[in-house]
Every structure is written in structure tokens, then in C-alpha cells.
C-alpha positions in Angstrom: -3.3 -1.3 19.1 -6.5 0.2 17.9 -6.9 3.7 16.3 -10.2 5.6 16.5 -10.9 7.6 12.8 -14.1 8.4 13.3 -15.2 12.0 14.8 -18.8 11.3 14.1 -20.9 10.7 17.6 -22.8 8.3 16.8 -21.1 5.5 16.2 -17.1 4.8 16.6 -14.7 3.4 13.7 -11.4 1.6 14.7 -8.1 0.4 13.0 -7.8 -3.1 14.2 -4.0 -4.7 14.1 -4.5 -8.1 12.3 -4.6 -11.3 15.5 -1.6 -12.7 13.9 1.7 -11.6 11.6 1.8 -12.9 7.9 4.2 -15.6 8.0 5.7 -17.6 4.8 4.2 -21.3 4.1 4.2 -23.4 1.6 1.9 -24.9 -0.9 2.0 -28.8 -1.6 0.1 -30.8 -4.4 1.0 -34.6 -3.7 -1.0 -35.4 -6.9 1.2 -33.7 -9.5 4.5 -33.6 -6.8 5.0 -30.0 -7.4 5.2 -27.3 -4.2 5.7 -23.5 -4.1 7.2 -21.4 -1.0 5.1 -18.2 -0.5 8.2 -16.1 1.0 6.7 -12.3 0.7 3.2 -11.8 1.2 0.3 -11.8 -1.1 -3.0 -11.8 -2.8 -5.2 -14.6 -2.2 -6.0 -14.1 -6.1 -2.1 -13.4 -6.5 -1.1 -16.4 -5.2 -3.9 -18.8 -7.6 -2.8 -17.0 -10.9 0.7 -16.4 -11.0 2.0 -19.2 -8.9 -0.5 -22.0 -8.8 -2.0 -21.3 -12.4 -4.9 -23.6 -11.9 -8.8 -23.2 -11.3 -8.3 -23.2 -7.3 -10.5 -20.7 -5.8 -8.5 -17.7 -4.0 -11.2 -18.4 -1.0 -10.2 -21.8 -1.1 -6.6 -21.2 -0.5 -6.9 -18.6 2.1 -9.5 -21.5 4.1 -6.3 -23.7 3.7 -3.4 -21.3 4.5 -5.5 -20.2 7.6 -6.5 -23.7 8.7 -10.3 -23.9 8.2 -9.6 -26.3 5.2 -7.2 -29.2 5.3 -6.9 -29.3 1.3 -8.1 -27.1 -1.6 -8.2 -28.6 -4.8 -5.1 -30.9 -4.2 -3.4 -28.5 -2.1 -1.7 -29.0 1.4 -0.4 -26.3 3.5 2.9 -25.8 5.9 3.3 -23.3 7.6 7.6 -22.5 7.7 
């Protein structure tokens, strides 16, 4: 449902609901056989340093997680 905010007349500013609901996945790195369950959602940037904890680019895993990539850096995605 979109929201208009602005009152100025010449132009119009609207709230946009996101196209789809956050939904939990989870990460998989074949290479070192280690995988992570995102349950709650988060930070791209969350996600690299407190759960991966390597030099993956946060762009990079957001690519993945929303299917423009097919691995970042070792990294598969699943979507639960």
C-alpha cells in the first residue's frame, strides 16, 4: 500500500511496501563445509561481520540472497 508524505506540489513522495517479505535462508560455503541460518532479519554488513567474519562484500551477499549472484566468495544460498 503506498502512503503519500509529501505536501509539496510539485512533485509527490511515496512509502513503497517492499515486493517481497524477508524470509530466513541460509548461507553455505562447500569449501570450508561450514553453513549459517539467517533466522531474524538483518544487515547486509551485519550478516558479513558477525556471522560470516570473512572479507565477503555485504553487496555481494545481498546479490546472492536476492538471486542476481549464484555464489559470493564461496557462498551458496537457500532460501528455507
Amino acid at each position: 500500500m503506498d502512503q503519500t508524505v509529501s505536501t509539496d506540489k510539485r512533485f509527490t513522495a511515496e512509502i513503497l511496501e517492499p515486493a517481497d517479505s524477508w524470509r530466513p535462508f541460509k548461507l553455505i560455503n562447500d569449501r570450508s563445509r561450514i553453513a549459517y541460518t539467517i533466522h531474524e532479519e538483518m544487515g547486509w554488513t551485519e550478516i558479513v561481520r558477525e556471522v560470516l567474519k570473512d572479507n565477503t562484500p555485504p553487496s555481494s551477499i545481498c546479490a546472492l540472497v536476492r538471486g542476481r549472484y549464484k555464489t559470493a566468495n564461496g557462498w551458496r544460498c537457500e532460501h528455507l
